[in-house]
C-alpha positions as CSV (number, residue, x, y, z in Angstrom):
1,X,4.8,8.1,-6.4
2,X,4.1,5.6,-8.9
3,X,5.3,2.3,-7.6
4,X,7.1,-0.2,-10.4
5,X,7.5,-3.9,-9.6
6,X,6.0,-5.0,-6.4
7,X,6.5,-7.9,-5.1
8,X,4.8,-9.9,-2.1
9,X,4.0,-13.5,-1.6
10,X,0.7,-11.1,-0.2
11,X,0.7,-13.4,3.5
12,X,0.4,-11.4,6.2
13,X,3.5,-10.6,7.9
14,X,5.4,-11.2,4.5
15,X,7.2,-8.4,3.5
16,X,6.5,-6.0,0.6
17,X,8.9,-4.0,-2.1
18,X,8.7,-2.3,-5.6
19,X,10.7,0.6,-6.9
20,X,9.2,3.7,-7.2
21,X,10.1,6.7,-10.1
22,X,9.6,10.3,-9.4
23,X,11.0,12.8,-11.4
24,X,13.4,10.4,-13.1
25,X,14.8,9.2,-9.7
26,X,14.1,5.3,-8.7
27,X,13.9,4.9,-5.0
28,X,13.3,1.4,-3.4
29,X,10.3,0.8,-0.7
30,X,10.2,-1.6,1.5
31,X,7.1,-2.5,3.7
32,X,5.2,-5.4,5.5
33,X,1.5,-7.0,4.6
34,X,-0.4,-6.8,8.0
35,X,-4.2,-8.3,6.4
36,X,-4.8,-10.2,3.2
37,X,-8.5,-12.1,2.5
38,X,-8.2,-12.6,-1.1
39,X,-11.7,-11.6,-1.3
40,X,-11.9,-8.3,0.6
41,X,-9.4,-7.2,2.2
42,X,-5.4,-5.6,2.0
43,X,-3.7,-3.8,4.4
44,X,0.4,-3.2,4.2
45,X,2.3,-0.3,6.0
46,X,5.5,0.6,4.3
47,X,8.5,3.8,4.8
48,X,8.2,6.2,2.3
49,X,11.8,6.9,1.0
50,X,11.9,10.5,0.9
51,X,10.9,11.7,4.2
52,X,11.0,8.2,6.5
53,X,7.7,8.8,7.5
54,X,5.5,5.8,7.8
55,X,2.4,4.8,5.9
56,X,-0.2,2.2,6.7
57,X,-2.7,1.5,3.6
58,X,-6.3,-0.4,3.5
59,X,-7.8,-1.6,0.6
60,X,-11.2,-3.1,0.8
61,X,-13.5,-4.6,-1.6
62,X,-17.6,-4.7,-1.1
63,X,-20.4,-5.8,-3.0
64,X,-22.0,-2.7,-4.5
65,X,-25.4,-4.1,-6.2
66,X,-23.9,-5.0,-9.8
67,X,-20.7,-3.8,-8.9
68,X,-17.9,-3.5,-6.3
69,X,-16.9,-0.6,-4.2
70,X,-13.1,0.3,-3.8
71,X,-12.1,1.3,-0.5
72,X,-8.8,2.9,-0.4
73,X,-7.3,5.3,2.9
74,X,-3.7,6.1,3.8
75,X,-2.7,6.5,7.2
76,X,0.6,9.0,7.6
77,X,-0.4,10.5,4.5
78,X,0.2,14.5,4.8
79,X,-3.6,15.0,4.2
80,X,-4.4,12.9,7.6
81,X,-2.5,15.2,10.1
82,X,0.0,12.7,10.5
């Protein structure tokens, strides 16, 4: 679900929101940062709008020689078993 206009104040405990479009239908999230270090780390759990089931996401950031590695996992995703 591609997610349109987000907006945080990215603190943890802050909350979260953007719209999100699918098939032509806007449908407001709502959610809660629960980590933030600007430098490596963002976690946020939010509702997903369709089914009410609750997601937590992780995004981490490492030093990968000359690069950086993305981290990204989804917790109450339907490929988890949640």
């Amino acid at each position: 679900m591609p997610a349109l206009d987000i907006r945080s104040d990215w603190r943890p405990g802050a909350p979260i929101t953007w719209t999100a479009d699918l098939l032509g239908r806007r449908h407001d999230v709502k959610g809660e940062v629960v980590r933030a270090d600007a430098e490596a780390t963002l976690e946020y759990r939010y509702t997903n709008p369709l089914n009410r089931v609750d997601h937590v996401v992780s995004i981490e950031l490492a030093d990968d020689g000359p690069g950086t590695r993305v981290s990204v996992t989804e917790q109450g995703s339907r490929n988890d078993g949640a």
